[in-house]
NUZA-373068 format. One record per residue (C-alpha): residue number from 1; chain; y, z, x. Coordinates in Angstrom, 1 decimal, decimal comma. Layout:
// residues N
[atom NUM; 'A'; [Y; Z; X]]
...
//
This chain:
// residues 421
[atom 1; 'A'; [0,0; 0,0; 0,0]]
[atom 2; 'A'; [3,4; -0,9; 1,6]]
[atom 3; 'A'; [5,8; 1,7; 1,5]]
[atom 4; 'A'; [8,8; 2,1; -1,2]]
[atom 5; 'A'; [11,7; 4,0; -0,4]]
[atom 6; 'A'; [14,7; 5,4; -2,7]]
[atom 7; 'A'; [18,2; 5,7; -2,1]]
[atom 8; 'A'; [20,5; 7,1; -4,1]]
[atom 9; 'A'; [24,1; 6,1; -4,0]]
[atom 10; 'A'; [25,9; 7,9; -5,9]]
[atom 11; 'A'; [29,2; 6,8; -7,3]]
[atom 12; 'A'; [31,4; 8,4; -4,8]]
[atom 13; 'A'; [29,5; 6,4; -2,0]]
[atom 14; 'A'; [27,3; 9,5; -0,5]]
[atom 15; 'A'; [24,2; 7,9; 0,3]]
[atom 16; 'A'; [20,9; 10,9; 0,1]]
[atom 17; 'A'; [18,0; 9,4; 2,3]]
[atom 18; 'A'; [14,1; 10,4; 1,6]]
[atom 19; 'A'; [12,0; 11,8; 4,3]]
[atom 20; 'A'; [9,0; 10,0; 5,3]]
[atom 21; 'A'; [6,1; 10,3; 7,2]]
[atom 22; 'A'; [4,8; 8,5; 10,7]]
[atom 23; 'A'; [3,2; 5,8; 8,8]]
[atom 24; 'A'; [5,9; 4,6; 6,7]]
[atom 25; 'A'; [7,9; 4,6; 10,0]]
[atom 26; 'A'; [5,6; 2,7; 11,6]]
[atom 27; 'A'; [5,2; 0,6; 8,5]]
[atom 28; 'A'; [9,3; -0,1; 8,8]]
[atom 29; 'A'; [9,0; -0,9; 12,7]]
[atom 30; 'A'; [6,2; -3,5; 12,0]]
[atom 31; 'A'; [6,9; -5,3; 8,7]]
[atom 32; 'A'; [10,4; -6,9; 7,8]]
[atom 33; 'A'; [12,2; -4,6; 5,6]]
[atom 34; 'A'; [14,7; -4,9; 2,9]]
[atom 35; 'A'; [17,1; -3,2; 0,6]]
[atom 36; 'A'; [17,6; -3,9; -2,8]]
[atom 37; 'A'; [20,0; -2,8; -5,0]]
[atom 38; 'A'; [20,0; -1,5; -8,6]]
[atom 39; 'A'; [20,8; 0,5; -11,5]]
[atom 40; 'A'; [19,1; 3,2; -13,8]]
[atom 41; 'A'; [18,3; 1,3; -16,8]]
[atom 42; 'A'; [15,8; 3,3; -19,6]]
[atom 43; 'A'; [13,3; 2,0; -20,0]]
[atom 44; 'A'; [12,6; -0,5; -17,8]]
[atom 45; 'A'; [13,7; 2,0; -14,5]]
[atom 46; 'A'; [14,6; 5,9; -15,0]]
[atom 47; 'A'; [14,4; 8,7; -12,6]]
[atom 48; 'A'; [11,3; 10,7; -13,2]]
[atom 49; 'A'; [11,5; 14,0; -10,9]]
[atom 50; 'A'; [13,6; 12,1; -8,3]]
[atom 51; 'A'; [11,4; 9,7; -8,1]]
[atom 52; 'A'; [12,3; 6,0; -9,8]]
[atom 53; 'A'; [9,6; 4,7; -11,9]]
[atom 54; 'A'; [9,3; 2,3; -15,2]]
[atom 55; 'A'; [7,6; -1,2; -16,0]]
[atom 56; 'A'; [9,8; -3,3; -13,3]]
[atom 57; 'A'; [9,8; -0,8; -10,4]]
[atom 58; 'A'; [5,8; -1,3; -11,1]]
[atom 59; 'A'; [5,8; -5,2; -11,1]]
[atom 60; 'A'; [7,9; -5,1; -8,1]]
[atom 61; 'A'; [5,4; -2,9; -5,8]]
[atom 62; 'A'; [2,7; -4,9; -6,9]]
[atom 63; 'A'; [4,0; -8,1; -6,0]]
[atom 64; 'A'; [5,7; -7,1; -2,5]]
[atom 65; 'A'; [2,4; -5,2; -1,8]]
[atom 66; 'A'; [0,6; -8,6; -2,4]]
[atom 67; 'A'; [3,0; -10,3; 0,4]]
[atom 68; 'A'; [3,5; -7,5; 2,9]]
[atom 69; 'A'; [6,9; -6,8; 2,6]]
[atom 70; 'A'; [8,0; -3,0; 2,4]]
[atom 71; 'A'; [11,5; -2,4; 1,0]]
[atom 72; 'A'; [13,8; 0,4; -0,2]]
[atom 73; 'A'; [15,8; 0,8; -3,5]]
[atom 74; 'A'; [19,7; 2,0; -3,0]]
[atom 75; 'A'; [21,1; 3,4; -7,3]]
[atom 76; 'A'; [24,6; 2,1; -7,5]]
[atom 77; 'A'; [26,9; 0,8; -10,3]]
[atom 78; 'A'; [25,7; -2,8; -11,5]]
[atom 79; 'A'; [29,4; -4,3; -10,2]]
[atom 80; 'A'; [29,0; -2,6; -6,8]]
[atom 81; 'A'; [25,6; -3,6; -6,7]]
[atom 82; 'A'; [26,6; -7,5; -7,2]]
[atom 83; 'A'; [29,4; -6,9; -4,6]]
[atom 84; 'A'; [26,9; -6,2; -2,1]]
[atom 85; 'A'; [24,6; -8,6; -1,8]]
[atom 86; 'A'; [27,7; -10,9; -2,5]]
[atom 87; 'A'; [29,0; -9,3; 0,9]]
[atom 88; 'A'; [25,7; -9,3; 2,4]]
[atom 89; 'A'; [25,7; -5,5; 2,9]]
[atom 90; 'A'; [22,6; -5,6; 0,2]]
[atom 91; 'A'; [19,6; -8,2; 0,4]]
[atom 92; 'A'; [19,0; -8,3; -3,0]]
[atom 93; 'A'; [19,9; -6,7; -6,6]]
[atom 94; 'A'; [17,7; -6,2; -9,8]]
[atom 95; 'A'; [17,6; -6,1; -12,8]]
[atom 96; 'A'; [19,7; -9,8; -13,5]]
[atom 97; 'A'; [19,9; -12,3; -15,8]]
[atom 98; 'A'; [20,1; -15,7; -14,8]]
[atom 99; 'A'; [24,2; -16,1; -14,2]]
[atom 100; 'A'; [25,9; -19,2; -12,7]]
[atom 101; 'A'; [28,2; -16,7; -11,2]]
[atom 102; 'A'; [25,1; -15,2; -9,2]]
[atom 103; 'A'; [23,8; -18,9; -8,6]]
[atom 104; 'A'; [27,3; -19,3; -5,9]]
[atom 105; 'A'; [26,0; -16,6; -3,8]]
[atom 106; 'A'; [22,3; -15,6; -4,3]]
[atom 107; 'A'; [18,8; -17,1; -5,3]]
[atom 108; 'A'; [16,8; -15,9; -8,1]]
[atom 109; 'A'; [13,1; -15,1; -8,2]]
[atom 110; 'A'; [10,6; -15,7; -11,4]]
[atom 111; 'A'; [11,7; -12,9; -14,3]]
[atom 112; 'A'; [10,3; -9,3; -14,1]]
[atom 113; 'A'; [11,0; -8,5; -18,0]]
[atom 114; 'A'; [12,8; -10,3; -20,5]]
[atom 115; 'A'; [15,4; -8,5; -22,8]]
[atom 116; 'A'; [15,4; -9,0; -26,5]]
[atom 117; 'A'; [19,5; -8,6; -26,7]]
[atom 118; 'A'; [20,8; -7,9; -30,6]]
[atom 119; 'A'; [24,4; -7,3; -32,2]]
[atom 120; 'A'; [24,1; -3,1; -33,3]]
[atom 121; 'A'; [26,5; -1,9; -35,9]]
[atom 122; 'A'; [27,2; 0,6; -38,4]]
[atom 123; 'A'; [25,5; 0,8; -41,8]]
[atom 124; 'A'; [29,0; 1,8; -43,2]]
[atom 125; 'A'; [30,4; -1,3; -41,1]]
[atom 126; 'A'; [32,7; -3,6; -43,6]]
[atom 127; 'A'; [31,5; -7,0; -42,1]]
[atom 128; 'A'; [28,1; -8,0; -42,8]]
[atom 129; 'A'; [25,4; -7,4; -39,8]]
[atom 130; 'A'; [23,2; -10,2; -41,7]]
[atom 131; 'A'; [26,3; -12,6; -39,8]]
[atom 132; 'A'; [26,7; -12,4; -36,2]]
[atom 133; 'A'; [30,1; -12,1; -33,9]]
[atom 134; 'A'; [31,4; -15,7; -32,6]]
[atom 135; 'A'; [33,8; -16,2; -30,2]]
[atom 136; 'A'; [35,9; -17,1; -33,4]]
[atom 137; 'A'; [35,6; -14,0; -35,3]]
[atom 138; 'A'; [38,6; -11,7; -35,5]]
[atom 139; 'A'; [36,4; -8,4; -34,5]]
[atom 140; 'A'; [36,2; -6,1; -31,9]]
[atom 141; 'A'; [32,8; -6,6; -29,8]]
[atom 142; 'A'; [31,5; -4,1; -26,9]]
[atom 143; 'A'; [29,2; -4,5; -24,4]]
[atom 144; 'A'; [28,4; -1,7; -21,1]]
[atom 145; 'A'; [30,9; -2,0; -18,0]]
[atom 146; 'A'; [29,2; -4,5; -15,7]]
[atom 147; 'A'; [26,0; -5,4; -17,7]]
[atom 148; 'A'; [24,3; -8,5; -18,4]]
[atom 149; 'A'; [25,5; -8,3; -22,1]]
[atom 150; 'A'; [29,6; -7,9; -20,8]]
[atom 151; 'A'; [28,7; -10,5; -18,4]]
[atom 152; 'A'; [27,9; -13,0; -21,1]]
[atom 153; 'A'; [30,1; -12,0; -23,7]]
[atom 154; 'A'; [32,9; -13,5; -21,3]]
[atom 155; 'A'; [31,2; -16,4; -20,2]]
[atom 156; 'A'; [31,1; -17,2; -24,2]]
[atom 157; 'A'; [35,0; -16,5; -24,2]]
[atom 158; 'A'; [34,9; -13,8; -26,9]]
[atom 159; 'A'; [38,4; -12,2; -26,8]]
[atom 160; 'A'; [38,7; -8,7; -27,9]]
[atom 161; 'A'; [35,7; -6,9; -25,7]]
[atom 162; 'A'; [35,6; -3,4; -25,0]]
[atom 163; 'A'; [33,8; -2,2; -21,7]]
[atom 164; 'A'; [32,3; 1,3; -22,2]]
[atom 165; 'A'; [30,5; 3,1; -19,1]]
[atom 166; 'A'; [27,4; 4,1; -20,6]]
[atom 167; 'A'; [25,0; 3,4; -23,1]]
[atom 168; 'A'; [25,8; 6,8; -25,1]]
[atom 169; 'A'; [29,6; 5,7; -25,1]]
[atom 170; 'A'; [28,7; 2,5; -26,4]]
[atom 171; 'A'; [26,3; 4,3; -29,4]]
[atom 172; 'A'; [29,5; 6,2; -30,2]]
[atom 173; 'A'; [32,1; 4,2; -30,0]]
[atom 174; 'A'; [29,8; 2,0; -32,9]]
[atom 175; 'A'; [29,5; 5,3; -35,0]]
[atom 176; 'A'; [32,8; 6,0; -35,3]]
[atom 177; 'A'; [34,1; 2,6; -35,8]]
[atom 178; 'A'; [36,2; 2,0; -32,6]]
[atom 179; 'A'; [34,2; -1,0; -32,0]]
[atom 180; 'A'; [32,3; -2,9; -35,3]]
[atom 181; 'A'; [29,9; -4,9; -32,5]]
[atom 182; 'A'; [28,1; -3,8; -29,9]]
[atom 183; 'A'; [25,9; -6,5; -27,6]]
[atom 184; 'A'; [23,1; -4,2; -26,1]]
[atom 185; 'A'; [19,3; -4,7; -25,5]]
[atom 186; 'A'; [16,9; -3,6; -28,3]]
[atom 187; 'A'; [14,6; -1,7; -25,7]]
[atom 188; 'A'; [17,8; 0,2; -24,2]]
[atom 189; 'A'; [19,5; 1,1; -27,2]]
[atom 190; 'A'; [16,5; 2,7; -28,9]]
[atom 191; 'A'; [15,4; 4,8; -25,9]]
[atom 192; 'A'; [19,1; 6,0; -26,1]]
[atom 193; 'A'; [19,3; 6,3; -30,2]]
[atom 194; 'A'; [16,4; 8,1; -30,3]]
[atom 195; 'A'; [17,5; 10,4; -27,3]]
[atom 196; 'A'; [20,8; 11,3; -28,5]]
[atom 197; 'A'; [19,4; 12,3; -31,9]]
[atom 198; 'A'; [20,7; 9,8; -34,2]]
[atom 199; 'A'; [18,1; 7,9; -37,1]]
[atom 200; 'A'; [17,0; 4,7; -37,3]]
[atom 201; 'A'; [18,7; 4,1; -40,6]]
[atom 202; 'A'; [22,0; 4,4; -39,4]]
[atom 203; 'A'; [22,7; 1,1; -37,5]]
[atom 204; 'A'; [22,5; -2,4; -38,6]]
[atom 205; 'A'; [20,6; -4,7; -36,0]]
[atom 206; 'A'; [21,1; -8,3; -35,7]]
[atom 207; 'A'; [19,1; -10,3; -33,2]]
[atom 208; 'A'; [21,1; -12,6; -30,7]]
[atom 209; 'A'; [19,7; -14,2; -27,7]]
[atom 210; 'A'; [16,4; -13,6; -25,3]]
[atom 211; 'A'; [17,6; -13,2; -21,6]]
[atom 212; 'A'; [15,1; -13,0; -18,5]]
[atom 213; 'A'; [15,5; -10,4; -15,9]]
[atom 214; 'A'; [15,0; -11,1; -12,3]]
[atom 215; 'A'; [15,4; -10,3; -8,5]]
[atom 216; 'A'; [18,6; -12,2; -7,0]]
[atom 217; 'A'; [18,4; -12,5; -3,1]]
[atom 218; 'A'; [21,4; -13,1; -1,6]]
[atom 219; 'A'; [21,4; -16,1; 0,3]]
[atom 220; 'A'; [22,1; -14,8; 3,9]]
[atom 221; 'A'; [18,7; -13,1; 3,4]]
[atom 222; 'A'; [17,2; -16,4; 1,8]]
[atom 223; 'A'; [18,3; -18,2; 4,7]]
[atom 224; 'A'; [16,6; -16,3; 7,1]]
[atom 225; 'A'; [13,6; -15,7; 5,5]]
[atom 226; 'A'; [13,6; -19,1; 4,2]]
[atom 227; 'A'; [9,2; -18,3; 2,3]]
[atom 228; 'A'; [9,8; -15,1; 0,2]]
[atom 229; 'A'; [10,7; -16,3; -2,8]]
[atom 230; 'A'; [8,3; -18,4; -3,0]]
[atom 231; 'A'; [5,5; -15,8; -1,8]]
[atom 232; 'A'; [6,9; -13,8; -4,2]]
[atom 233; 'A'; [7,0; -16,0; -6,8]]
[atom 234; 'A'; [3,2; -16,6; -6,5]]
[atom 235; 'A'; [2,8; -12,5; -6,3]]
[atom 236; 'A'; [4,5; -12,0; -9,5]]
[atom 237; 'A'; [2,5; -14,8; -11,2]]
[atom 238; 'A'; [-0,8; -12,5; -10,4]]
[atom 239; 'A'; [1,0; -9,2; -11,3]]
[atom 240; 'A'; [0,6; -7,7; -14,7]]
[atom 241; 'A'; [3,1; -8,8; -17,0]]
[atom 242; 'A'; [4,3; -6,3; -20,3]]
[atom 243; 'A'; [3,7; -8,6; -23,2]]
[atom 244; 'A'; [6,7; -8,3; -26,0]]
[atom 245; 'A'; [5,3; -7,8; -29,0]]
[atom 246; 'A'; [6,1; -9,7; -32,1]]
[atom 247; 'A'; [8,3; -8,6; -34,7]]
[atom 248; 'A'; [7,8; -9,3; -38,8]]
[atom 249; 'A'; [10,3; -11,3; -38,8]]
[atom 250; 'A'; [9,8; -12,8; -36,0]]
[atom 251; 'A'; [6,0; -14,2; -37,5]]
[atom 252; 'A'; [7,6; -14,8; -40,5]]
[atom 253; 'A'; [9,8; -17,2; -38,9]]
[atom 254; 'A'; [7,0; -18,8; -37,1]]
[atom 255; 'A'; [5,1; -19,0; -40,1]]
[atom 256; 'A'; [7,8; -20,6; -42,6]]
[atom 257; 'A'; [9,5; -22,9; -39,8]]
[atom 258; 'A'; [7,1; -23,5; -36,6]]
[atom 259; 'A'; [3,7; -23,2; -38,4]]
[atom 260; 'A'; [3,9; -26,8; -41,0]]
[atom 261; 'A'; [5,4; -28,7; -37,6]]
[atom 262; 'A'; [2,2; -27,6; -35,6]]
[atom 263; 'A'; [-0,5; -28,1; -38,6]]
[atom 264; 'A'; [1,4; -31,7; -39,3]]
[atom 265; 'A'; [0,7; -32,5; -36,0]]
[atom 266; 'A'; [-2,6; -31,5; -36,0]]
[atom 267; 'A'; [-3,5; -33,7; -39,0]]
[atom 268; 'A'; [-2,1; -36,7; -37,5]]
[atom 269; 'A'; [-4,5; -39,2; -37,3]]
[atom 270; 'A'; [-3,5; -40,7; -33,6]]
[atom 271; 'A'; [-4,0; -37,5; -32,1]]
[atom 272; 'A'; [-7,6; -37,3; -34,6]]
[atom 273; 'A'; [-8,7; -40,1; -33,3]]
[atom 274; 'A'; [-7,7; -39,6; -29,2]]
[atom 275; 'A'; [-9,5; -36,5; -29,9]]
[atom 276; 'A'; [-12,9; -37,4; -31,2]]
[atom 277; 'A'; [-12,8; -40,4; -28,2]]
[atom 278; 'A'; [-12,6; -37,2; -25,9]]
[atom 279; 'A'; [-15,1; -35,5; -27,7]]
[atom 280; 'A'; [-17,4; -38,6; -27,1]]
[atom 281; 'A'; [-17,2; -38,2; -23,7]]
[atom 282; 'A'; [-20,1; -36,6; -21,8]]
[atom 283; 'A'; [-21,0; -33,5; -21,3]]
[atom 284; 'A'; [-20,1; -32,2; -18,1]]
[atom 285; 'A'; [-23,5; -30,3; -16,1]]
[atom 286; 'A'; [-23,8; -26,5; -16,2]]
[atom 287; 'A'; [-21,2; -24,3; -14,3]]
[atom 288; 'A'; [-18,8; -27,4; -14,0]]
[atom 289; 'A'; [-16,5; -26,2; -16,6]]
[atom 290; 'A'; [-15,8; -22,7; -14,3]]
[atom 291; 'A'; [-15,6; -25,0; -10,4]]
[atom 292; 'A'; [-13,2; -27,3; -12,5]]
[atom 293; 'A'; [-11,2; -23,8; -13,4]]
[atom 294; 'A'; [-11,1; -22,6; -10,6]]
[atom 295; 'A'; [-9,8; -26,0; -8,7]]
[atom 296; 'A'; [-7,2; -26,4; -11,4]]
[atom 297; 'A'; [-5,6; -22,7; -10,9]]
[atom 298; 'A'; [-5,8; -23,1; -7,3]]
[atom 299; 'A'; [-3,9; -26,1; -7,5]]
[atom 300; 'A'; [-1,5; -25,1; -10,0]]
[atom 301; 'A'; [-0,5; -22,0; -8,2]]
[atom 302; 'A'; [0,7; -24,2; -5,2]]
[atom 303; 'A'; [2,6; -26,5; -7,9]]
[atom 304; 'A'; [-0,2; -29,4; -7,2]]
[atom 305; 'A'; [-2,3; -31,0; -10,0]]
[atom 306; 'A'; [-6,2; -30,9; -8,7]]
[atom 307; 'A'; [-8,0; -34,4; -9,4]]
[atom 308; 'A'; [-9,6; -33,2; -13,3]]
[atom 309; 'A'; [-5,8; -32,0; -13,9]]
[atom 310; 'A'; [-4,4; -35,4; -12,8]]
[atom 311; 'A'; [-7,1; -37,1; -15,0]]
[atom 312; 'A'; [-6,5; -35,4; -18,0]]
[atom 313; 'A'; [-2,9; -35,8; -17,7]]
[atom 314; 'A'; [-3,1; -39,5; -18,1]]
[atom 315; 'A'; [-5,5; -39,7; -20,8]]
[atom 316; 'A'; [-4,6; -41,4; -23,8]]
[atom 317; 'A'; [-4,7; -37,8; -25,9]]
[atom 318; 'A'; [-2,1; -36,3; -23,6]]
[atom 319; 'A'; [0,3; -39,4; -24,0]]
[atom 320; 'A'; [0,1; -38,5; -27,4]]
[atom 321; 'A'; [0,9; -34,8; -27,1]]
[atom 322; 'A'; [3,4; -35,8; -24,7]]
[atom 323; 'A'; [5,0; -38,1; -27,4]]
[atom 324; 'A'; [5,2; -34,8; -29,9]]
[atom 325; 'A'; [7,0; -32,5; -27,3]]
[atom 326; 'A'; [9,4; -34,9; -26,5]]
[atom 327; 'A'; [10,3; -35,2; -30,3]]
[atom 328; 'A'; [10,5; -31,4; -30,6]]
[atom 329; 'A'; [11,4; -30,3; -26,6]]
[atom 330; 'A'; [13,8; -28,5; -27,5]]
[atom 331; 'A'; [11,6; -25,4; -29,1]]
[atom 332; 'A'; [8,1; -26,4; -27,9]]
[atom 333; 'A'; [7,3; -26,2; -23,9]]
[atom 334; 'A'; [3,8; -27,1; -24,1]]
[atom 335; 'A'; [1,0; -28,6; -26,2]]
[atom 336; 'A'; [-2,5; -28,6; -25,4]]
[atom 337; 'A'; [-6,1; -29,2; -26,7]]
[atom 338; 'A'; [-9,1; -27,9; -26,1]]
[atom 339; 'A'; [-12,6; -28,5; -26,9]]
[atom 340; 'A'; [-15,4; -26,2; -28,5]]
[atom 341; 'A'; [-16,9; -25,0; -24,9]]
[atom 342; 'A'; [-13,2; -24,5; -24,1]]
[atom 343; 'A'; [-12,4; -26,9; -21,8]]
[atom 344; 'A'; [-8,6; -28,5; -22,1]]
[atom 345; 'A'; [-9,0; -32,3; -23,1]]
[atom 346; 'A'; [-5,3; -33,3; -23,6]]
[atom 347; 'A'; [-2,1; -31,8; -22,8]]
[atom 348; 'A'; [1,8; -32,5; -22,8]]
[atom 349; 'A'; [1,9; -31,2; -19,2]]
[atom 350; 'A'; [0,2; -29,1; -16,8]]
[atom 351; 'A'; [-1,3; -26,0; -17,5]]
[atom 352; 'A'; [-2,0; -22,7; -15,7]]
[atom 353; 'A'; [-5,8; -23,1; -16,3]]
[atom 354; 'A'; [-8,6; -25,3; -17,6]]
[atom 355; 'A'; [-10,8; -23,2; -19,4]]
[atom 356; 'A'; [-9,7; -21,4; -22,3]]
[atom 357; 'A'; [-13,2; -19,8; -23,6]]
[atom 358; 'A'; [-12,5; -16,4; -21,7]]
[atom 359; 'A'; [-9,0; -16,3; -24,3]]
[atom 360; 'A'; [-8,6; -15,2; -27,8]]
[atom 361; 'A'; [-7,0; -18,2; -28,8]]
[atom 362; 'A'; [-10,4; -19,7; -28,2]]
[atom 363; 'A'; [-11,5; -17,5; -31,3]]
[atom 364; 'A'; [-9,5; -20,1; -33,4]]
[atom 365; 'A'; [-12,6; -22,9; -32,4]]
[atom 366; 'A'; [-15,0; -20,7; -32,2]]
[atom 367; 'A'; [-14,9; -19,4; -35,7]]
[atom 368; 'A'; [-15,2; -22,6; -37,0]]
[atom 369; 'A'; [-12,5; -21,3; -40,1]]
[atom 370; 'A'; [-10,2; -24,9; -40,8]]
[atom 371; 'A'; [-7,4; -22,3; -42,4]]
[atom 372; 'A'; [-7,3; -19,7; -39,3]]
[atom 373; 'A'; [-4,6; -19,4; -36,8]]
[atom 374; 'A'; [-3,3; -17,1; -34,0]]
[atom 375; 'A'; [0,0; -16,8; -32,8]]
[atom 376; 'A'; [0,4; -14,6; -30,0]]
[atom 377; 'A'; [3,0; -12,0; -28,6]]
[atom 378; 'A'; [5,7; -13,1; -26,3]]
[atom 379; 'A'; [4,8; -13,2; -22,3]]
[atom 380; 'A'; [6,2; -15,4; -19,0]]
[atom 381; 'A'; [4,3; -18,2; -18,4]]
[atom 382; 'A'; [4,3; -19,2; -15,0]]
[atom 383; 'A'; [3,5; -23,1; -15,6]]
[atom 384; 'A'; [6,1; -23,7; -17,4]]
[atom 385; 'A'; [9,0; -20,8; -16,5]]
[atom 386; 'A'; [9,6; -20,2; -20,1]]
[atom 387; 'A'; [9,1; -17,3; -22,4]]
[atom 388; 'A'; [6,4; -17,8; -24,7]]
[atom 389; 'A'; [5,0; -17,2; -27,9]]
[atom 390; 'A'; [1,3; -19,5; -28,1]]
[atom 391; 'A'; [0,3; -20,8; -31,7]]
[atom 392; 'A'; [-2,8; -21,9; -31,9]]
[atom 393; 'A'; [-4,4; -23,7; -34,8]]
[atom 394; 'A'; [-7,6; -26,1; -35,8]]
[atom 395; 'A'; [-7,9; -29,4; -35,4]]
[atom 396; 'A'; [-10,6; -30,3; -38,4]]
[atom 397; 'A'; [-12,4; -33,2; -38,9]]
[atom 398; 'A'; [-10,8; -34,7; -42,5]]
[atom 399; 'A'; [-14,2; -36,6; -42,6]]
[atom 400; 'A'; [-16,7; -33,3; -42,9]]
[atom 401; 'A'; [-14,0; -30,6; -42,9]]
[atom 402; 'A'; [-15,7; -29,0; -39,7]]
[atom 403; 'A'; [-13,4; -27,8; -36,5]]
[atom 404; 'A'; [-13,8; -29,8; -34,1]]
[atom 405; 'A'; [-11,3; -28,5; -31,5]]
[atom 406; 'A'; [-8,6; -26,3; -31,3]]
[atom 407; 'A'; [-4,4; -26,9; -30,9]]
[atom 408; 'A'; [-2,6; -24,6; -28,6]]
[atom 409; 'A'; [1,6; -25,1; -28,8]]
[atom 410; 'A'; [4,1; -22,5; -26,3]]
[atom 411; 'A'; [6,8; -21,9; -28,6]]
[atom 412; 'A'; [10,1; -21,4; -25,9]]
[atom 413; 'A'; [11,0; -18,2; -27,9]]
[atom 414; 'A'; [14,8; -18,5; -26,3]]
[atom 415; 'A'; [15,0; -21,3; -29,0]]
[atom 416; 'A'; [12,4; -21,4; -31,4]]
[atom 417; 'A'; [12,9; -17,7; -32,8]]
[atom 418; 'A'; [16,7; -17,5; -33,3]]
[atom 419; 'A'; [17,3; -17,4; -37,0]]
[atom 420; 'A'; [19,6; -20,8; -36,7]]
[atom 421; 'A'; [17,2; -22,2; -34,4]]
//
């Protein structure tokens, strides 16, 4: 295990170093070594008896332990902490969305979490919460001093914004009305509702945008270590990810907009047709299905297509589901099919694996039920960099009725699950 050390910087500027032991110093004096900077953010970081811990701060020692690299954490302000690796006094800074302003000066690695941000007002607010703030709207909107959510709120040119310093401020400033909107995400905001005391019932919540978080390396560093974005890129692909879960209305909205566009597709008799020629197609020997697997996520984790992935790539079913995401690209980042022994036989573009049997979308073939489908909670997918939300659904035979394969489609939830969308 590589070692992790903690600084904390407090707000006055006294830095409090940890002790540590003869190995971790000779861990420092043989391994490159890094600082990163960040900021307490329940509940993806806190401070646990001294000690920082939380979903990223575990992602993050998984993936430098895969690639060798110890580092240390320095607890600052989020503003200081862009400051710094902007001035090169700090290597890197997490947790950050992806921000043109941070594109000038640093490089961003594949997201750790992704924030579900929403608009949080008063029940007794005047203005409907069912409408969310524009740019246009003549009300006040708030957002934490130097968070993502201020960030962006500028970017979008919204005019009156207050910056509050904390979370709590930014609960009470809603409560007593000196601000009708506050941009916060849903994660944060309940860990701190629930912690000062105050119910459920007494905020309006209105969904806004998705944002991915991720590691910014300033580019001096980048420069001179020219592989460990990369390296870590492919660490983080193979460290466990925190699924978010589905809301109602989230599967609602799939169900009532995404779900006929997906089953329409399935029905169309093209795609029927490349698919049974695929089906005729024979079977390939014992244990080929798992050496094919295995040679298409080798390959794909180097951003290579191995020979099988290349061939099914050009088929004549993947021109056709290449065809459908170009029509709907815009909410759809994938579209694949695969086969009753679970093996992919057409797809828009490539996947992470081949074989889908040892999933539970493969349930959806294997059940053999022509009205069953699974839609899946939200996760990163590393072949196409986009947040996720997998629908899968039959692909029936009109003929006999019988499945005969299975449709899987990666709804980009940035676009596909905004109420407008």
């Amino acid at each position: 295990m590589r070692s992790t050390l903690l600084f904390l910087i407090a707000y006055y500027g006294a830095i409090i170093f940890p002790s540590f032991d003869a190995q971790t110093q000779t861990a420092l004096d043989e391994e490159p070594f890094m600082i990163l900077q960040t900021n307490l953010q329940p509940p993806y970081q806190q401070l646990q008896d001294g000690i920082l811990q939380g979903y990223s701060i575990t992602v993050l020692n998984c993936a430098f332990d895969r690639i060798g690299v110890s580092y240390g954490i320095a607890i600052a302000p989020r503003q200081r902490n862009r400051e710094m690796v902007r001035n090169g006094q700090a290597d890197g800074f997490f947790l950050a969305r992806i921000s043109p302003l941070m594109d000038e000066y640093a490089d961003p690695s594949l997201p750790l979490a992704l924030e579900k941000w929403v608009w949080v007002s008063g029940v007794d607010q005047k203005h409907s919460a069912a409408n969310s703030p524009t740019p246009e709207s003549l009300v006040s909107v708030a957002g934490i001093l130097g968070s993502n959510e201020a960030e962006w709120l500028a970017e979008q040119d919204y005019q009156d914004i207050a910056k509050v310093p904390s979370i709590n401020s930014l609960i009470s400033q809603v409560l007593i009305g000196r601000v009708e909107y506050a941009l916060v995400d849903k994660q944060t905001f309940e860990a701190a509702r629930d912690d000062m005391g105050y119910d459920a019932s007494q905020f309006n919540l209105t969904f806004e945008r998705y944002a991915p978080l991720v590691v910014y390396f300033g580019r001096e560093y980048t420069q001179r270590n020219p592989n460990l974005i990369a390296g870590l890129n492919d660490a983080l692909r193979n460290c466990e990810t925190l699924p978010m879960r589905l809301e109602d209305w989230e599967r609602e909205l799939i169900l009532r907009q995404q779900l006929p566009v997906i089953r329409e597709m399935a029905r169309d008799p093209e795609l029927l047709a490349k698919v049974k020629a695929e089906l005729a197609k024979p079977e390939m020997r014992s244990g080929a299905v798992a050496e094919l697997d295995q040679e298409w996520r080798d390959h794909s984790l180097r951003g290579a297509t191995s020979a099988k992935a290349t061939e099914t790539l050009q088929n004549p079913l993947s021109t056709v589901l290449a065809t459908f995401h170009d029509i709907h690209a815009d909410n759809m980042a994938e579209i694949f099919v695969f086969k009753a022994s679970g093996a992919i036989v057409g797809m828009s573009r490539l996947t992470s694996d081949f074989d889908q049997s040892d999933e539970p979308k493969f349930k959806v073939v294997l059940d053999q039920d022509p009205d069953q489908i699974q839609i899946a909670d939200i996760y990163f997918d590393g072949s196409t960099r986009a947040f996720l939300s997998q629908v899968t659904v039959p692909v029936v035979d009109p003929e006999n009725g019988k499945v005969i394969a299975a449709m899987t489609v990666g709804l980009d939830v940035s676009a596909a699950l905004r109420p407008d969308s």
